[in-house]
C-alpha positions as CSV (number, residue, x, y, z in Angstrom):
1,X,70.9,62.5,45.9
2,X,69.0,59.3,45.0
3,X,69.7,59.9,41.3
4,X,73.9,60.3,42.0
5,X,74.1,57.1,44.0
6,X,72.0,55.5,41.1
7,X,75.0,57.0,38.7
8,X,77.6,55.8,41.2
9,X,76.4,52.2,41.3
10,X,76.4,51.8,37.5
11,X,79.6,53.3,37.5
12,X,80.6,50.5,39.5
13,X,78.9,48.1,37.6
14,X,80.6,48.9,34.6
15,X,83.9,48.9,36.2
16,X,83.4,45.4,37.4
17,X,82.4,44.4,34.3
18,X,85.2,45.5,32.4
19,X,87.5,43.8,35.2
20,X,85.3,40.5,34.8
21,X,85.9,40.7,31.2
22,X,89.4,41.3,31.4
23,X,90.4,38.1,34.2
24,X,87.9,36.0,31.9
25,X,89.9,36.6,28.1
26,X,93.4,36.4,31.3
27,X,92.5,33.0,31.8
28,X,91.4,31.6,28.5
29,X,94.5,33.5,27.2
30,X,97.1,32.3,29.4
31,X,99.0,29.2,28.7
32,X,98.7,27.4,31.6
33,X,94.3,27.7,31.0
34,X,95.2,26.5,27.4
35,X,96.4,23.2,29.1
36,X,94.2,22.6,31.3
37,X,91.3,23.0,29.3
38,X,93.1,21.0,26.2
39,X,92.2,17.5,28.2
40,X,88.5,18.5,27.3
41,X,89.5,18.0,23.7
42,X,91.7,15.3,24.3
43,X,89.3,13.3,25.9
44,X,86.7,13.2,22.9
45,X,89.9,10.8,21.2
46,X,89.5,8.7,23.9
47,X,85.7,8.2,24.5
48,X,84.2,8.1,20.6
49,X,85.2,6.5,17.4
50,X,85.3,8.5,14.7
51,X,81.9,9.3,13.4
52,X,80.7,9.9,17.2
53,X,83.9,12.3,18.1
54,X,82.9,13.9,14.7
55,X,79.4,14.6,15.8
56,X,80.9,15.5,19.5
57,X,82.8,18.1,18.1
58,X,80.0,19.8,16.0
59,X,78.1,19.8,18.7
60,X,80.5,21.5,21.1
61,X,81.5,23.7,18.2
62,X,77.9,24.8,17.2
63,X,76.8,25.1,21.3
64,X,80.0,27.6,22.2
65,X,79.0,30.0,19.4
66,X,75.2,30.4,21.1
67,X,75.5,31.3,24.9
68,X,71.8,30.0,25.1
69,X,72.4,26.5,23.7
70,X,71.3,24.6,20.8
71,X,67.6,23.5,20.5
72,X,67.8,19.7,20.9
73,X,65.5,19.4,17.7
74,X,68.3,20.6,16.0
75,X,70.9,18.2,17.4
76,X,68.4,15.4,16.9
77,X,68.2,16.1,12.9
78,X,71.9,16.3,12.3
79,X,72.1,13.2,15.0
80,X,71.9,10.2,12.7
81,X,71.0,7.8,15.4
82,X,74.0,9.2,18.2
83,X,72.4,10.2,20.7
84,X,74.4,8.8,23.3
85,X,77.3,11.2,21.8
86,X,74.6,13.9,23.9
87,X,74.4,11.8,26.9
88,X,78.0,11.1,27.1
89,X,78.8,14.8,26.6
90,X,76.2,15.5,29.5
91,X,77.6,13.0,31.8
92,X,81.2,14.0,31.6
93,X,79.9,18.0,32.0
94,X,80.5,19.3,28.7
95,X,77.2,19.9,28.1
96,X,73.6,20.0,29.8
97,X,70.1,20.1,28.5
98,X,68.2,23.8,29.9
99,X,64.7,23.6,31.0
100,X,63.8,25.2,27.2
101,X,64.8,21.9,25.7
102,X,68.5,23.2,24.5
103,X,71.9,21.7,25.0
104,X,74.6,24.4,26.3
105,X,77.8,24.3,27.8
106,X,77.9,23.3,31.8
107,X,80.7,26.2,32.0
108,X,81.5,29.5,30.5
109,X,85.2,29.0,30.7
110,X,85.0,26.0,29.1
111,X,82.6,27.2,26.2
112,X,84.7,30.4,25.9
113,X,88.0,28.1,25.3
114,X,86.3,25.7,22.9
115,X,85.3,29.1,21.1
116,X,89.0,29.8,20.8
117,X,90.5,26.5,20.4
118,X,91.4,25.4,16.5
119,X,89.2,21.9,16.0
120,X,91.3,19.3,15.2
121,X,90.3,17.6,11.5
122,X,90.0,14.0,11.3
């Protein structure tokens, strides 16, 4: 009996899996998300110049492609001295730094919609 139940429960688990997957791509989908998540984008017009929106956005666009983050080393060799593009990012919860020294996105929505979202060229 142990060994059904354990069948059962997986059985479950994969069910609500599949539903999780399904409202997630729902809501990155729809086109109300699409606007509420576009501000995200917008925003980087506002806050950064050129150079540092261009950086902002290979950053974002690098960390939603790698659910673990991006080793900070990494950011810190294409950085060219804009490091408060990282700490900007980080304070306005795009981003934030995991305990193995990696910069990831604060939300899965949100990294799952920049994956999705064309990036606007300069």
């Amino acid at each position: 009996m142990p060994g059904r139940l354990l069948v059962d429960q997986n059985r479950i688990d994969a069910h609500r899996r599949i539903e999780t997957e399904a409202q997630f791509e729902k809501v990155l989908t729809d086109r109300h998300a699409g606007s509420h998540f576009k501000h995200y984008a917008d925003r980087l017009e506002l806050a950064f110049g050129p150079d540092e929106r261009r950086f902002a956005r290979t950053v974002l666009s690098q960390a939603c492609q790698r659910r673990e983050g991006i080793p900070i080393r990494e950011l810190r060799a294409m950085s060219t001295g804009q490091s408060d593009v990282l700490h900007e990012l980080e304070m306005a919860g795009y981003i934030h730094r995991t305990e193995d020294d990696r910069v990831a996105f604060r939300s899965n929505l949100l990294r799952g919609w920049w994956s999705r979202s064309p990036t606007p060229k300069e």
